[in-house]
C-alpha positions in Angstrom: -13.8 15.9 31.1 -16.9 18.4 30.8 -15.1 19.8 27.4 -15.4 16.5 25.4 -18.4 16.3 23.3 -20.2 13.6 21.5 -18.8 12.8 18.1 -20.6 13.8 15.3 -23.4 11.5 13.1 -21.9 11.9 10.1 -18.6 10.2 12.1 -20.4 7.8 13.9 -22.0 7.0 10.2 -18.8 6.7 8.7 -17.0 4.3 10.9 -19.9 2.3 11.0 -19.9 2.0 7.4 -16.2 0.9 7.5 -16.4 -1.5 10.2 -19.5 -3.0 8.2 -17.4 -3.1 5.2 -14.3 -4.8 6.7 -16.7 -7.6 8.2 -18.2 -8.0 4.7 -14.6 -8.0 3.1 -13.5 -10.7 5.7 -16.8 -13.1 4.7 -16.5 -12.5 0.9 -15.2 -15.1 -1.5 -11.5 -14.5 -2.6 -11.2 -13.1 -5.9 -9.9 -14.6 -8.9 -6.3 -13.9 -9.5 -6.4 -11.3 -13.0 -3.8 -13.6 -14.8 -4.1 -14.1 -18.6 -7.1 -13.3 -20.4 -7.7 -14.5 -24.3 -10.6 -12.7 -26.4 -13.5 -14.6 -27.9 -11.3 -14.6 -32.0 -8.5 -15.9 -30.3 -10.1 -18.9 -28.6 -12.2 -19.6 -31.5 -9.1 -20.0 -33.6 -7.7 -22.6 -30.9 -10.8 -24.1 -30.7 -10.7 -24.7 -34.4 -7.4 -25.6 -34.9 -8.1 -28.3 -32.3 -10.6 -29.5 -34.3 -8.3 -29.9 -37.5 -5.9 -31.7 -35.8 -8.6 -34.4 -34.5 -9.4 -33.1 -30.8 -13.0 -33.3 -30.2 -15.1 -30.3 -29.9 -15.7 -30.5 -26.3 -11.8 -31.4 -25.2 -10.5 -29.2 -22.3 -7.3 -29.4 -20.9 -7.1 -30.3 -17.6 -7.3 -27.6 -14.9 -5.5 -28.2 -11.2 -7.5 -26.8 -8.5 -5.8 -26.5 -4.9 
C-alpha cells in the first residue's frame, strides 16, 4: 500500500478531458446523416428546368420528418 503513488497531472488532465468530452457528446444534437449531396450547377439546372415545365419558383417537394 505505501508503494502506490498519486497519479500524474497530465493523467488526471487527460481523463478529465475525456470524461468532459463524453458528457458533452451525450448532450450534443445528433448529426445529420452524410447521405446525398447535389452542387450549387446541379440544383440550379433543376431549379430551372422546374420552372420550364410550369412549377413555381419557390415549389419544394415535401420533406418527411420523424
Amino acid at each position: 500500500m505505501d508503494d502506490f503513488k498519486d497519479p500524474s497531472v497530465l493523467l488526471v488532465g487527460t481523463r478529465l478531458l475525456h470524461h468532459m468530452s463524453r458528457v458533452f457528446a451525450d448532450n450534443a444534437l445528433p448529426l445529420k446523416p452524410p447521405g446525398q449531396r447535389t452542387d450549387r450547377k446541379l440544383l440550379r439546372k433543376l431549379r430551372e428546368k422546374k420552372q420550364a415545365q410550369g412549377h413555381a419558383r419557390d415549389d419544394h417537394e415535401q420533406t418527411m420528418s420523424l
